[in-house]
C-alpha beads as a LAMMPS data file, in Angstrom:
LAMMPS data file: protein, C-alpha beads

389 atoms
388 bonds

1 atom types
1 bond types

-500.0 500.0 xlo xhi
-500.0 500.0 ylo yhi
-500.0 500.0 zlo zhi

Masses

1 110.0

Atoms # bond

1 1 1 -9.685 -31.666 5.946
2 1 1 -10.066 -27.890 5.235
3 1 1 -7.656 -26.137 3.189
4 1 1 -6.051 -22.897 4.251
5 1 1 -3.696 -19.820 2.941
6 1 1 -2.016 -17.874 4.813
7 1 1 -0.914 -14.144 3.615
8 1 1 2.066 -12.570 5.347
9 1 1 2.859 -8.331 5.037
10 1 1 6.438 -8.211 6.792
11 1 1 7.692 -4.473 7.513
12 1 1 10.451 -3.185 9.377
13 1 1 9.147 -3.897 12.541
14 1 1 5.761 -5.902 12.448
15 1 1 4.079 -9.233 10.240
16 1 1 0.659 -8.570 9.509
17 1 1 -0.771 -11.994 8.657
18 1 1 -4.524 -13.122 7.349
19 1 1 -5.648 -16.415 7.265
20 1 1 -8.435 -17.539 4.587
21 1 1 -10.273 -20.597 3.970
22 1 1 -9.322 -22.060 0.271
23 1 1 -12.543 -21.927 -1.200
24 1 1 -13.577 -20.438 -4.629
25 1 1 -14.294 -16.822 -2.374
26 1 1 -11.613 -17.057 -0.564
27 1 1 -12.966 -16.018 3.509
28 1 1 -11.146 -14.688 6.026
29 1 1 -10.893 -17.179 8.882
30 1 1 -8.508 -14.771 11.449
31 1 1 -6.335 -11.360 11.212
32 1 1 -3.746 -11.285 13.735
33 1 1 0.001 -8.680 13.886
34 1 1 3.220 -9.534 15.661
35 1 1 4.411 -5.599 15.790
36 1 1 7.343 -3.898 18.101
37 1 1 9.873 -6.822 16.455
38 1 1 12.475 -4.552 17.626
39 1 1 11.612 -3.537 21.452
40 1 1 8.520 -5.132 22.643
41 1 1 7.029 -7.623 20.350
42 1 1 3.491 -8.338 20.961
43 1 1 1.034 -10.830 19.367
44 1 1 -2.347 -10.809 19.060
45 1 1 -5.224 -12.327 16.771
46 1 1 -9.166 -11.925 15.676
47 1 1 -11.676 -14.012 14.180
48 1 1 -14.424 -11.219 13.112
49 1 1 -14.615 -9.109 16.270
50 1 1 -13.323 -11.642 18.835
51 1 1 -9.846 -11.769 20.531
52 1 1 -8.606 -15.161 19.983
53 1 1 -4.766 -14.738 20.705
54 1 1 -2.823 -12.877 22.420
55 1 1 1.013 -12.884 23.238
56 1 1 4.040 -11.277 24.279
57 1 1 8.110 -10.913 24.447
58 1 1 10.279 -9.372 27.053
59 1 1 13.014 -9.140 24.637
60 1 1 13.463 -8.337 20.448
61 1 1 12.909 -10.675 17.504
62 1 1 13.926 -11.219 14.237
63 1 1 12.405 -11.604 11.135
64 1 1 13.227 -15.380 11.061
65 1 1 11.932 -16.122 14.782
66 1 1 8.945 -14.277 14.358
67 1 1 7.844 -15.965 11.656
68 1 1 8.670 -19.469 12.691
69 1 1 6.521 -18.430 15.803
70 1 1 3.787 -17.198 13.389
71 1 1 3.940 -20.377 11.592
72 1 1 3.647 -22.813 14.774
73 1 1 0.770 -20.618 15.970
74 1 1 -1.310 -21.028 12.385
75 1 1 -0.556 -24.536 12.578
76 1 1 -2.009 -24.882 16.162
77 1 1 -5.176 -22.370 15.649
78 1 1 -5.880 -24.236 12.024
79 1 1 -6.257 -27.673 13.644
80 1 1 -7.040 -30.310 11.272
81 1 1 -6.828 -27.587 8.675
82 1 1 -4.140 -28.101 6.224
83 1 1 -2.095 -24.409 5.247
84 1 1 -1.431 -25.106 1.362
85 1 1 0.465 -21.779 0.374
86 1 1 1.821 -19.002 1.763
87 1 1 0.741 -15.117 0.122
88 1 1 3.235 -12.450 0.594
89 1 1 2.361 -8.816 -0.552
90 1 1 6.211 -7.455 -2.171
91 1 1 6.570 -4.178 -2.685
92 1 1 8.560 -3.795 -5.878
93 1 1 8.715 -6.320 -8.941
94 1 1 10.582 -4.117 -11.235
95 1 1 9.741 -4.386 -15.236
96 1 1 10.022 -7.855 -14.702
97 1 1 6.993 -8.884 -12.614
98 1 1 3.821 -7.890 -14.038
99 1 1 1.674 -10.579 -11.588
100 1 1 1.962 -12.709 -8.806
101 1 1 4.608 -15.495 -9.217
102 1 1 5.663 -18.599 -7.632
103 1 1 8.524 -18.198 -5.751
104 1 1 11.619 -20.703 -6.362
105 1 1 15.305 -19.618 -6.193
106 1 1 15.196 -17.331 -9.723
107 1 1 12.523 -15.476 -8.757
108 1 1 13.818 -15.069 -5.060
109 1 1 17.199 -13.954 -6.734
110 1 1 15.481 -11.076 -8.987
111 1 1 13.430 -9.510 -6.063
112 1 1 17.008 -9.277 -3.941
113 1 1 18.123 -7.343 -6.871
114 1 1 15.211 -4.941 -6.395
115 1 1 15.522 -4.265 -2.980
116 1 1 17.694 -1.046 -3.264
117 1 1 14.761 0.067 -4.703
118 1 1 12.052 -0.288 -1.890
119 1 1 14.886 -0.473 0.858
120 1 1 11.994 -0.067 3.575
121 1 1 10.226 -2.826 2.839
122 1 1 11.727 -5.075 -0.072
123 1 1 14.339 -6.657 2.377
124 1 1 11.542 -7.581 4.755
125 1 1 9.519 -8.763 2.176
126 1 1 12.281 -11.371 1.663
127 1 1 13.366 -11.820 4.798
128 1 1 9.615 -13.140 5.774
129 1 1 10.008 -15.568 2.490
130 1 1 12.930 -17.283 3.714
131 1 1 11.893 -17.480 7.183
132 1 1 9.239 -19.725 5.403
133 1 1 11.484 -21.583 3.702
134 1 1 13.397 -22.574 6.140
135 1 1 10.559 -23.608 8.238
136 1 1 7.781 -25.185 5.900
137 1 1 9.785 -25.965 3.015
138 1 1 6.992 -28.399 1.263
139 1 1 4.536 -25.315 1.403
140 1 1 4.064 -23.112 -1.943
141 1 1 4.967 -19.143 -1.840
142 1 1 3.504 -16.990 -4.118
143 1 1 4.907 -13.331 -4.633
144 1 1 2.283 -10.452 -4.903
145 1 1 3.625 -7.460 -5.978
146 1 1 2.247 -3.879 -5.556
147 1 1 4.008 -2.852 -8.696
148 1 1 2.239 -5.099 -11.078
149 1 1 -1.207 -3.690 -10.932
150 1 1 0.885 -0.389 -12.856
151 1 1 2.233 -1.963 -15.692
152 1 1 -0.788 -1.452 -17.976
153 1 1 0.112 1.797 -17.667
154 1 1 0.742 3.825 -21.186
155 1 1 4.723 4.212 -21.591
156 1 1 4.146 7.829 -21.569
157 1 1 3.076 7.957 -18.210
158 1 1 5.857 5.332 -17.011
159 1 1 9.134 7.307 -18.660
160 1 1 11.479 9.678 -17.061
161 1 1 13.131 12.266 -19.865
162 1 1 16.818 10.683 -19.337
163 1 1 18.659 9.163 -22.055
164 1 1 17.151 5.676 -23.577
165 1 1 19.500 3.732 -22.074
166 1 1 18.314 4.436 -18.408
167 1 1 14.844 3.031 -19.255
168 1 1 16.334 0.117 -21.235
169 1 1 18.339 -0.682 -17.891
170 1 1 15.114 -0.394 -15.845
171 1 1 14.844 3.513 -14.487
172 1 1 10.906 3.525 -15.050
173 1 1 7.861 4.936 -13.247
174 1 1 6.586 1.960 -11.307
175 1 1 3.971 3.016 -9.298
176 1 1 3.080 1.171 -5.990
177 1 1 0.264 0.416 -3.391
178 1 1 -1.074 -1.806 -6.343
179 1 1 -2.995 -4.603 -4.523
180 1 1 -4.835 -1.928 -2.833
181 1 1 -5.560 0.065 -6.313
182 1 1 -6.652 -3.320 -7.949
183 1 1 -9.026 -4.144 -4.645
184 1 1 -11.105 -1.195 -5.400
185 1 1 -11.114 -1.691 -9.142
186 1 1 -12.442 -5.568 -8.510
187 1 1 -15.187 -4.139 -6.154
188 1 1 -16.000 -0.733 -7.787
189 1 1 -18.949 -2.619 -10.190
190 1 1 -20.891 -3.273 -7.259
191 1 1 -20.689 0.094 -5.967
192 1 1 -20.662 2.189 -8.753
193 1 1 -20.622 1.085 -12.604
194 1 1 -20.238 4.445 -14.012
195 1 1 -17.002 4.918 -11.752
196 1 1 -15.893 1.172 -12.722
197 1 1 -16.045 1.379 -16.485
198 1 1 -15.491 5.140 -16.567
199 1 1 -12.692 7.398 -15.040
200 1 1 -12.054 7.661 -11.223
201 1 1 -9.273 8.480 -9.604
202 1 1 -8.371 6.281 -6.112
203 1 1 -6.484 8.033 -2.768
204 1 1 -4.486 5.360 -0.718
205 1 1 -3.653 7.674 2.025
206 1 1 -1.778 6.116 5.055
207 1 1 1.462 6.058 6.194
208 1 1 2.316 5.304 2.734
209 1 1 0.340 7.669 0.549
210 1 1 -0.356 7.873 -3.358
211 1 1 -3.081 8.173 -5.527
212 1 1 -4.057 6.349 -9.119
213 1 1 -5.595 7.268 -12.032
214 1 1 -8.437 4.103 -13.407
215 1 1 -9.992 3.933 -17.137
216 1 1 -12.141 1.362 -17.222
217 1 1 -10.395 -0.424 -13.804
218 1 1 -7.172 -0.119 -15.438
219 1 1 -3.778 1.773 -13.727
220 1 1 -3.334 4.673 -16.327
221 1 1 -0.863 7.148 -13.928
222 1 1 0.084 7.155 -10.475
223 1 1 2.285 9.597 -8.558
224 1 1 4.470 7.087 -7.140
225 1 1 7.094 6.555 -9.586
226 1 1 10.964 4.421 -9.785
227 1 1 10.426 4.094 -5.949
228 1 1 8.032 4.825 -3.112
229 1 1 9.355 8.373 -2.504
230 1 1 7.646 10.302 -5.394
231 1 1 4.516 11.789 -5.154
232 1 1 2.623 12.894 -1.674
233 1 1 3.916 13.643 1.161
234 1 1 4.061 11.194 3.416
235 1 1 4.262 9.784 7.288
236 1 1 7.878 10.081 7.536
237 1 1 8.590 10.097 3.014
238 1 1 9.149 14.111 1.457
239 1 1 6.983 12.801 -1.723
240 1 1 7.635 14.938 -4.758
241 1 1 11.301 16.728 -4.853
242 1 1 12.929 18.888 -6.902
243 1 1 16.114 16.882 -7.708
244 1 1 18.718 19.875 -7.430
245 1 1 17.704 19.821 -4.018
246 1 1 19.734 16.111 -3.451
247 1 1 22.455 17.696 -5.682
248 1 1 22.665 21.027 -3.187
249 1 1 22.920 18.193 0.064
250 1 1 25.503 16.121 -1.686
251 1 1 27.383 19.347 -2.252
252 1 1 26.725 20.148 1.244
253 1 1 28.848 16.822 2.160
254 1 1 25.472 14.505 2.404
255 1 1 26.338 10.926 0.988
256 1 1 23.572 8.228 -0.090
257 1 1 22.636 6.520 3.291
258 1 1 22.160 10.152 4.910
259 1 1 20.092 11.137 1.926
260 1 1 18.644 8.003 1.804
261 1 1 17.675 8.332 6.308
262 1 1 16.004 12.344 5.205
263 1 1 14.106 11.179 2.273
264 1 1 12.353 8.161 4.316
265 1 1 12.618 8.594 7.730
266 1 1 12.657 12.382 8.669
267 1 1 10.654 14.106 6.024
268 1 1 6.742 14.009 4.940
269 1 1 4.195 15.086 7.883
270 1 1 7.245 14.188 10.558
271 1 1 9.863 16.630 9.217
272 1 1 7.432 19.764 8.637
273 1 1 5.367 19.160 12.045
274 1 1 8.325 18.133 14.325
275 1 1 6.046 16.113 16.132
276 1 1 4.222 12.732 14.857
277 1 1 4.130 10.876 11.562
278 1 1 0.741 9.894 12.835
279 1 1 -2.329 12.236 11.017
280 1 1 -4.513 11.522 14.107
281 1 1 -2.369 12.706 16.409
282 1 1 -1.402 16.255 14.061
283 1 1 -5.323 16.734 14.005
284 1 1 -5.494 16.386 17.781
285 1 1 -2.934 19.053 18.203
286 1 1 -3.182 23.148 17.540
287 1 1 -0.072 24.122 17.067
288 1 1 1.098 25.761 14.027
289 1 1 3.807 23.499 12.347
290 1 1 1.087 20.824 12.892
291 1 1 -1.385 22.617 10.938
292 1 1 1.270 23.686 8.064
293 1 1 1.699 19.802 7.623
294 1 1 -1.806 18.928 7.558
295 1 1 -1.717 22.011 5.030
296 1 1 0.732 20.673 3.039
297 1 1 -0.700 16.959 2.500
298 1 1 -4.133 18.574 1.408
299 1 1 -2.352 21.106 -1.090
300 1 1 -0.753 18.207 -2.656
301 1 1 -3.584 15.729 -2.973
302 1 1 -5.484 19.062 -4.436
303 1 1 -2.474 19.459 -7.331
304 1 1 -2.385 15.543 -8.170
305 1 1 -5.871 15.460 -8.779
306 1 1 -5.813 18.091 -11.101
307 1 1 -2.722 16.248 -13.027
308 1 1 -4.473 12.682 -13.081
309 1 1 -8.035 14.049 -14.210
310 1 1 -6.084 15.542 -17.349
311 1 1 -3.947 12.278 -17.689
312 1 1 -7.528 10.712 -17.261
313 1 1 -9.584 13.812 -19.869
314 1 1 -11.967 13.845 -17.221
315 1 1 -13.061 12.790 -14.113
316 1 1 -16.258 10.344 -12.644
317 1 1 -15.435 9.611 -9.584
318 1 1 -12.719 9.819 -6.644
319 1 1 -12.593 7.056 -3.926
320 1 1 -10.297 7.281 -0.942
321 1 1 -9.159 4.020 0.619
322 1 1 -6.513 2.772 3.446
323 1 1 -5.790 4.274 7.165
324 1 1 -6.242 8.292 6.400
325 1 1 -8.512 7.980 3.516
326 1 1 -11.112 5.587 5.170
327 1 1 -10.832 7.420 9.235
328 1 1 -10.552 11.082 8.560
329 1 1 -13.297 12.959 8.199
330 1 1 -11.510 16.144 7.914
331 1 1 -8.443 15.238 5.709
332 1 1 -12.067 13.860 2.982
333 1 1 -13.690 17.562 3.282
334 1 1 -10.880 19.249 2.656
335 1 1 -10.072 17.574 -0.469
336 1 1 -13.142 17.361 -1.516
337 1 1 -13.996 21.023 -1.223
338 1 1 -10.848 21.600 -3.622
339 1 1 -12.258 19.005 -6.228
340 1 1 -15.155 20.963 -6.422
341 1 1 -13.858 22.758 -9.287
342 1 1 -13.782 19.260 -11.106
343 1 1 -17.529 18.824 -10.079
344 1 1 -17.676 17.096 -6.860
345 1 1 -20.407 18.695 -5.126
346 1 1 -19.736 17.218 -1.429
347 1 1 -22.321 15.672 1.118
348 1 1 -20.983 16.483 4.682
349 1 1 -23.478 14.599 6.553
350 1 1 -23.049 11.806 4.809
351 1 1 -19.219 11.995 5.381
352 1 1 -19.740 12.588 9.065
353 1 1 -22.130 9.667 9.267
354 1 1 -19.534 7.434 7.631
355 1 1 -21.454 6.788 4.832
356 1 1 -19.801 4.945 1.805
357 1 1 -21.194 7.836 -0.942
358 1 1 -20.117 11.163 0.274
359 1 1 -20.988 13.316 -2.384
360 1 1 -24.324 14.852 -2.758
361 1 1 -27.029 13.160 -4.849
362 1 1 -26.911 15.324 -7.759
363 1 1 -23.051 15.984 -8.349
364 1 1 -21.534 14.988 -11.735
365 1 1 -18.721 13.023 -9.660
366 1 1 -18.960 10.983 -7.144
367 1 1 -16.775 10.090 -3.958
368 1 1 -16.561 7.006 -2.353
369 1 1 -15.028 5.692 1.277
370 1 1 -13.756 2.221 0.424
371 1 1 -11.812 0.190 2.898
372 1 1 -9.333 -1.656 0.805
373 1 1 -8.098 -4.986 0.955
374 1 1 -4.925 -6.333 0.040
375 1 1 -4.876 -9.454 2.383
376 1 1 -7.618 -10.864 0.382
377 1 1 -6.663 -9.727 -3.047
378 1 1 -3.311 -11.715 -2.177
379 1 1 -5.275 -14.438 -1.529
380 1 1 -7.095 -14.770 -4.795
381 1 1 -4.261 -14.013 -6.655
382 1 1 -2.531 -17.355 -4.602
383 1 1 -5.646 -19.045 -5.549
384 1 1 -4.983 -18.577 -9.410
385 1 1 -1.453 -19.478 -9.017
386 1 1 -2.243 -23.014 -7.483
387 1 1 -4.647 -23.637 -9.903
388 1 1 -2.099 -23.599 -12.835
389 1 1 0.115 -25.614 -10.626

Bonds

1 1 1 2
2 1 2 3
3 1 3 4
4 1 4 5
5 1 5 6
6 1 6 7
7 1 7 8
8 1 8 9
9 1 9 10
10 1 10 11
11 1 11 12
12 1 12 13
13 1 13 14
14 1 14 15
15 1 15 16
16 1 16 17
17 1 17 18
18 1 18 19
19 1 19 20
20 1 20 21
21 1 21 22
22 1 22 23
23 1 23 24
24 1 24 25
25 1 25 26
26 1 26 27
27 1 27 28
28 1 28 29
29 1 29 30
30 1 30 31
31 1 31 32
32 1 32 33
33 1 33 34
34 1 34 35
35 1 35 36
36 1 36 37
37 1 37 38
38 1 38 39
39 1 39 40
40 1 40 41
41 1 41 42
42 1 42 43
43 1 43 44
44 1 44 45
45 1 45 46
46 1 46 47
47 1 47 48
48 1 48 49
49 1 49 50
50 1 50 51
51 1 51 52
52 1 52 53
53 1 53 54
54 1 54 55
55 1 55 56
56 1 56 57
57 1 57 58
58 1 58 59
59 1 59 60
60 1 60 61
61 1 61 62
62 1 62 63
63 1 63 64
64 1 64 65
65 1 65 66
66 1 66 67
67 1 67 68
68 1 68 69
69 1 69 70
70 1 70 71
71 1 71 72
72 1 72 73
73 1 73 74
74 1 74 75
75 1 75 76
76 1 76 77
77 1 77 78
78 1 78 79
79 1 79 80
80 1 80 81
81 1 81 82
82 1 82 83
83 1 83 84
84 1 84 85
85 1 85 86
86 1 86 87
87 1 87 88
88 1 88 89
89 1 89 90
90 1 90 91
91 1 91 92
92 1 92 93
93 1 93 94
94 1 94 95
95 1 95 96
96 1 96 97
97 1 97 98
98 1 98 99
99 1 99 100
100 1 100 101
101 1 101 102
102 1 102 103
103 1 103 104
104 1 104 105
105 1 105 106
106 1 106 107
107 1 107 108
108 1 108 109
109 1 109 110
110 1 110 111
111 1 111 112
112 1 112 113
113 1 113 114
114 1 114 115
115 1 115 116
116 1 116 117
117 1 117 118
118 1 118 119
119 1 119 120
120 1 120 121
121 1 121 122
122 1 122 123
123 1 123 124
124 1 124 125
125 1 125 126
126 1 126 127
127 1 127 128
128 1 128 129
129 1 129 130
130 1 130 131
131 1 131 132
132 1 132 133
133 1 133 134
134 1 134 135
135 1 135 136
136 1 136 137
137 1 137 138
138 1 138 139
139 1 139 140
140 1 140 141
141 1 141 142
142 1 142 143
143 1 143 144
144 1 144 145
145 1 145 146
146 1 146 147
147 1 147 148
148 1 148 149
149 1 149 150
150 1 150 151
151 1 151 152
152 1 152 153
153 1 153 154
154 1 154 155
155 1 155 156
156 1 156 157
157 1 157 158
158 1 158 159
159 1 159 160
160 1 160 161
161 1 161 162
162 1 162 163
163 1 163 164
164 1 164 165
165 1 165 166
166 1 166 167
167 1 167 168
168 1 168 169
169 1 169 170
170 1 170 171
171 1 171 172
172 1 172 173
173 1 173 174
174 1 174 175
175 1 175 176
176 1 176 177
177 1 177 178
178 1 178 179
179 1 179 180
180 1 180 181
181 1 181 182
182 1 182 183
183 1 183 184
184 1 184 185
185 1 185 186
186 1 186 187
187 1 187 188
188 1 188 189
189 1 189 190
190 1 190 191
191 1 191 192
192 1 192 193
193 1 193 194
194 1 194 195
195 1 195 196
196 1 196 197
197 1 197 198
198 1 198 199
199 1 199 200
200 1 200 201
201 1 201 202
202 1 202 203
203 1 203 204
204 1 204 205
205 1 205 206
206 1 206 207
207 1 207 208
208 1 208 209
209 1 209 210
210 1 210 211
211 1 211 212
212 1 212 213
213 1 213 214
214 1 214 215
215 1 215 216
216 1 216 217
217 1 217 218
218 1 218 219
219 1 219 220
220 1 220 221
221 1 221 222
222 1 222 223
223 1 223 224
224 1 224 225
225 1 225 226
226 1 226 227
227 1 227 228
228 1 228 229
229 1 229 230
230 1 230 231
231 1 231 232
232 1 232 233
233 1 233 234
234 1 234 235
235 1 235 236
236 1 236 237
237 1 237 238
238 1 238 239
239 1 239 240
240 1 240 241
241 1 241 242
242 1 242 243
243 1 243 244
244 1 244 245
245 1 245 246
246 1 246 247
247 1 247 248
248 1 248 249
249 1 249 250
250 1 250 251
251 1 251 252
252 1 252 253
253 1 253 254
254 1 254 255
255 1 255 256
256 1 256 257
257 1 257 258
258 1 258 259
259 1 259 260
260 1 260 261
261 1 261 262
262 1 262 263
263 1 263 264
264 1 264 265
265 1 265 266
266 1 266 267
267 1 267 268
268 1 268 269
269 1 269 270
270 1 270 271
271 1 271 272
272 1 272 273
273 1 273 274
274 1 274 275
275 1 275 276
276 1 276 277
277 1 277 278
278 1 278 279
279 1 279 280
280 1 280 281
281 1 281 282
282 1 282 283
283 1 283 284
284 1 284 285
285 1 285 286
286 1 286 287
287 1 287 288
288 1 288 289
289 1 289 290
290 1 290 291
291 1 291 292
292 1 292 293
293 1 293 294
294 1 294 295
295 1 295 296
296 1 296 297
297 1 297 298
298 1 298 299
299 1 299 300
300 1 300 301
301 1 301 302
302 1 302 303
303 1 303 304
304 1 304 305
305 1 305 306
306 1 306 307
307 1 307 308
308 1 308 309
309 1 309 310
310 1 310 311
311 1 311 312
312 1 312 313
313 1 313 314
314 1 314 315
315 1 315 316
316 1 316 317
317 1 317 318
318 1 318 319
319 1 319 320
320 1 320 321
321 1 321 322
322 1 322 323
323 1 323 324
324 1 324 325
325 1 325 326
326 1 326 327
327 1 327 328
328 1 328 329
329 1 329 330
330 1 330 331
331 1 331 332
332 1 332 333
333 1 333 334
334 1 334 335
335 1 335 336
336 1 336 337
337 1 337 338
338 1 338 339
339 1 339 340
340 1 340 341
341 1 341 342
342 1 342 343
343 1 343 344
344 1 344 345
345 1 345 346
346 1 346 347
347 1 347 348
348 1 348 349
349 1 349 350
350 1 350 351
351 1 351 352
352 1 352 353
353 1 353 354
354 1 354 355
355 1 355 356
356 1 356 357
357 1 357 358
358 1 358 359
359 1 359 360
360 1 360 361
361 1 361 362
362 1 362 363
363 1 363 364
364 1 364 365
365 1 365 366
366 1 366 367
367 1 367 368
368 1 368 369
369 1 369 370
370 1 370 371
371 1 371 372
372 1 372 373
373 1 373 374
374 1 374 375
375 1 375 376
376 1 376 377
377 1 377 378
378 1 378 379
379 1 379 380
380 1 380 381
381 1 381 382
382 1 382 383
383 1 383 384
384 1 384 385
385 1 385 386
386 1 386 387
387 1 387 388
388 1 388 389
């Protein structure tokens, strides 16, 4: 009998789930999403290329149903196979976690207490952890946490220029989008050594944007910081703020959930277009406000790469990773044209042609497309944790 782990990535409205064979190199066995949790939901499932599953609701579900439906469906499509844990990916772990934990009732405890912190996705994240306890109780959980990868991080970089006492309580620079960052530091040797031992900076850009600064593989700034607001703007997140600007709302009679629905739901590439969240569809469209947005992202990639090459004294290589970074063409020329000053000289046919180097053979630093993934760095990370079990 085959062992199996499954890894679960619950947001507000969909479970992304992977299944991988146990094995020393963990391999993905299928990649299926229950999404629309709270209209349509729909189901559906691939092994490779191939649709194996497919499956829908007339009416919503919760967190708890959906995953005791997920569960019942690995168990059927496993067969004989025998799931032995469960990976979740967590989005913050606070000072506390610096790696991937096994979950019992202390641990479960500390991550509530976090999850005014990441209030789109922490309560998820534990939501989808119950909902597994409830239904497989005998099966293993192990936490992953996208703030962990950060924590090597000088305490420079991680401080905020309040009074001691905030940081002792906690107020730090986190950083976030870790399992992705530490993805493409685990592959980068394979691709490029120079870039792996040397200094490189890595763009997640998605929904969720950020970027991180690597010496030597390690997390040595980010531009996420205490939550997942700071930094780039985002699908629907305003990134970077000036802070008077919350003071001058709450003056203006704003209180914390209102500032709290702007700041993560109406802002970033939504608020400034008026239109979409969605890059593909602002690049389909001509309009202005559409075009100031797309504007705006690039601008602000452009300015944090020039702040983590000096938190980095230099720069190798850049790599850009997840939905945006990986799909648009575009969205890479542009910011590559405004690294050029760093010396990225930058190959357009090889971007157009999807090739994984996009910079020209001669330039001092290289670029990189890199899909990322997190499913499968949660399940080594599960791996070790069974092992000291």
């Amino acid at each position: 009998m085959a062992r199996a782990i499954l890894v679960l990535n619950a947001g507000s409205s969909s479970v992304k789930l992977a299944v991988f064979a146990d094995e020393e190199l963990p391999h993905l066995l299928v990649r299926g999403e229950l999404d629309g949790l709270l209209s349509r939901p729909r189901f559906s499932a691939h092994a490779g290329t191939a649709l194996v599953a497919e499956h829908a609701w007339d009416a919503p579900l919760d967190h708890e149903r959906a995953i005791d439906w997920l569960l019942g469906w690995c168990k059927s499509a496993l067969g004989d196979d025998r799931l032995v844990a469960v990976g979740h990916r967590v989005v913050h772990g606070g000072a506390r976690f610096s790696e991937p934990v096994k979950v019992d009732a202390a641990t479960l405890a500390e991550m509530e207490a976090l999850a005014s912190l990441a209030p789109l996705h922490q309560p998820h994240n534990i939501a989808a952890i119950k909902a597994v306890a409830r239904a497989a109780p005998s099966v293993t959980q192990v936490a992953c946490f996208d703030t962990a990868f950060h924590r090597t991080q000088p305490r420079d970089a991680q401080a905020f220029a309040l009074p001691r006492r905030y940081a002792e309580e906690g107020i730090l620079r986190y950083g976030f989008h870790g399992l992705s960052y530490e993805y493409i530091a685990s592959v980068l040797p394979t691709i490029d050594e120079r870039a792996a031992v040397g200094r490189t900076i890595v763009l997640h850009l998605g929904s969720g944007s950020s970027m991180c600064a690597l010496a030597g593989g390690a997390s040595v700034a980010t531009t996420m910081g205490f939550t997942a607001l700071d930094g780039l703007p985002m699908g629907t997140r305003c990134g970077a703020i000036d802070p008077g600007v919350l003071l001058h709302l709450m003056r203006r009679g704003m209180d914390a959930r209102e500032l709290e629905d702007l700041l993560y739901e109406r802002s970033g590439l939504l608020g400034v277009s008026g239109v979409s969240s969605d890059m593909r569809e602002l690049e389909r469209r001509s309009d202005a406000a559409c075009a100031e947005a797309i504007d705006l992202f690039v601008y602000r990639i452009g300015r944090e790469l020039g702040s983590l090459a000096a938190a980095l004294g230099g720069l190798d290589a850049v790599v850009f990773t997840a939905g945006i970074g990986e799909n648009s063409q575009a969205i890479r020329e542009r910011v590559c044209q405004t690294a050029s000053w760093l010396g990225l000289d930058f190959d357009p046919e090889a971007n157009a042609s999807a090739a994984p180097r996009i910079s020209a053979a001669a330039s001092r630093v290289t670029a990189w497309v890199i899909p990322t993934n997190e499913e499968l760095m949660i399940a080594r990370h599960v791996r070790r944790v069974l092992s000291l079990e």
